[in-house]
N, C-alpha and C positions, 0 to 999 in steps of 0.2 A: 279328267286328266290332271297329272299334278307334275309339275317339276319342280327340282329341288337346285338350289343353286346357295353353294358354301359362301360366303362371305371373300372380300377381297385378302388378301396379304393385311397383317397386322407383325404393331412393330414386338409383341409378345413370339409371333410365328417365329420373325427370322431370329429372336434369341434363345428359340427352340425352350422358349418357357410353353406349362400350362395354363391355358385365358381362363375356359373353364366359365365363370362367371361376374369373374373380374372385368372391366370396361379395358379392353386393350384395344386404342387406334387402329386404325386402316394408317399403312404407307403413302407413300405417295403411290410407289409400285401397285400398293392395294387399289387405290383408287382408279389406275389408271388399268387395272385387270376388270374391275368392275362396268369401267364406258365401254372399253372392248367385248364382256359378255354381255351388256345390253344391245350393245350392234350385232353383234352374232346372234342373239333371240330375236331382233327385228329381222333381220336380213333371214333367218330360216320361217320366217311367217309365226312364230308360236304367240298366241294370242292368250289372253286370260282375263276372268271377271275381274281378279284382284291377285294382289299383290299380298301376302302375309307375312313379316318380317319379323324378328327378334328386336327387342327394344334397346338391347347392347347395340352401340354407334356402328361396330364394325360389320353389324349385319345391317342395321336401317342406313346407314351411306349407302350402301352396295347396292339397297334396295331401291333405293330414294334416285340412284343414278340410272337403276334400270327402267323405274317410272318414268322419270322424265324423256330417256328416250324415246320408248315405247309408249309412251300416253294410257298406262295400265294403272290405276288407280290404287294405294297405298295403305292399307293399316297394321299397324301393330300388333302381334296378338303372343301375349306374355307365354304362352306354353311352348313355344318357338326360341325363351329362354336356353343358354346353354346349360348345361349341365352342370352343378355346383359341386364342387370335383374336392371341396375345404380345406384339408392342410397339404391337398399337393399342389394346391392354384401356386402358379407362380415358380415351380419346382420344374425339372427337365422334364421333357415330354416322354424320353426312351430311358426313363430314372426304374431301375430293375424293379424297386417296394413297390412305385404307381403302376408299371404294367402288371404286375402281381395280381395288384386290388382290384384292377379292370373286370376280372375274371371272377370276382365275386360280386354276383347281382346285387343278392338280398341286404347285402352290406351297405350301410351308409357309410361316405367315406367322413371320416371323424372331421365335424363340421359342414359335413355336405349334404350330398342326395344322394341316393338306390338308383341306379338300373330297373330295380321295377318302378320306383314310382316315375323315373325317367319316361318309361315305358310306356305307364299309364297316362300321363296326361297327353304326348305324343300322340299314341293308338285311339285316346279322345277325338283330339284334336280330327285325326284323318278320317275315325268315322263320321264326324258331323259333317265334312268334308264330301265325302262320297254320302250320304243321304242328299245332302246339297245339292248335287250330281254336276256344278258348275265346274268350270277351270280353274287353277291354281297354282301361282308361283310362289313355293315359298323358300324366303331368304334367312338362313340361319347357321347354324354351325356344324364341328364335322361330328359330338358327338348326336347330334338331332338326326343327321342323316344316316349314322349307325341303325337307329331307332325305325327311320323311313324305310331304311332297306329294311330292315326285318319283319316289317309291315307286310310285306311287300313278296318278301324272298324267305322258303326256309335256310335256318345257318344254322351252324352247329356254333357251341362257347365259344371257340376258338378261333371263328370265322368274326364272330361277331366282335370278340375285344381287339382285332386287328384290325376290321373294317376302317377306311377310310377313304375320304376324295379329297382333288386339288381344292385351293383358293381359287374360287368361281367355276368351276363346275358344274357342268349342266348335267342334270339327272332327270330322265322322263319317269312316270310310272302311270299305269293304267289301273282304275277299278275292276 
């Protein structure tokens, strides 16, 4: 089993920048979304071997808050990275050029990363995951969970560069 859970509120979200792979803070707001989806994962019983987080703060706080409530044990695992998005890091989220390039996989965005190779280390990641056959929460961002659900779900292009979930968000998936 694996759930996915987006990161809290970050102060890049509410200025409708893209984070991308830039270190953009948790809120307080964020922070305080993140103890509320740890109480809501203890309170529905979801249990896990571990905990996989992105090593950007905005997902390991989120993470590191839903540890501690949960008593779910922590590590970091770098392909949990967001997506490295390069000259539009830091540009408007709903900027016409950046949704444009969304829609082109194979493309690196000038200074960044593909879609496929997004893809690729992601689809890694979840196969060793399910060989694994354990439980798993993993805490990271919303392009990752684009990546998860298509794991997961077929989509067509169009579904896929729209995809998105809230700041803390809980997403179940089954092998």
């Amino acid at each position: 089993m694996i759930y996915f859970v987006r990161h809290g509120e970050t102060v890049w979200n509410v200025e409708n920048k893209i984070c991308g792979a830039t270190d953009s803070p948790l809120t307080e707001l964020g922070h305080k979304q993140a103890l509320e989806t740890a109480a809501k994962i203890k309170e529905l019983g979801i249990s896990a071997d571990m905990i996989l987080c992105s090593p950007l703060s905005r997902a390991k706080d989120t993470a590191v808050h839903i540890s501690e409530v949960c008593g779910i044990p922590l590590r970091e695992e770098m392909r949990l990275i967001e997506q490295n998005f390069g000259k539009y890091e830091s540009t408007p989220r709903n900027g016409a050029e950046f949704l444009e390039a969304k829609k082109q996989f194979l493309n690196r965005y000038e200074g960044g990363e593909s879609m496929f190779r997004l893809a690729q280390r992601v689809y890694n990641l979840l196969d060793e995951l399910k060989a694994d056959g354990g439980d798993y929460i993993l805490v990271a961002h919303n392009g990752i969970a684009r990546v998860v659900q298509s794991y997961f779900y077929e989509m067509t292009n169009d579904e896929y560069a729209s995809f998105g979930i809230k700041n803390c968000e809980i997403r179940e998936y089954r092998f």
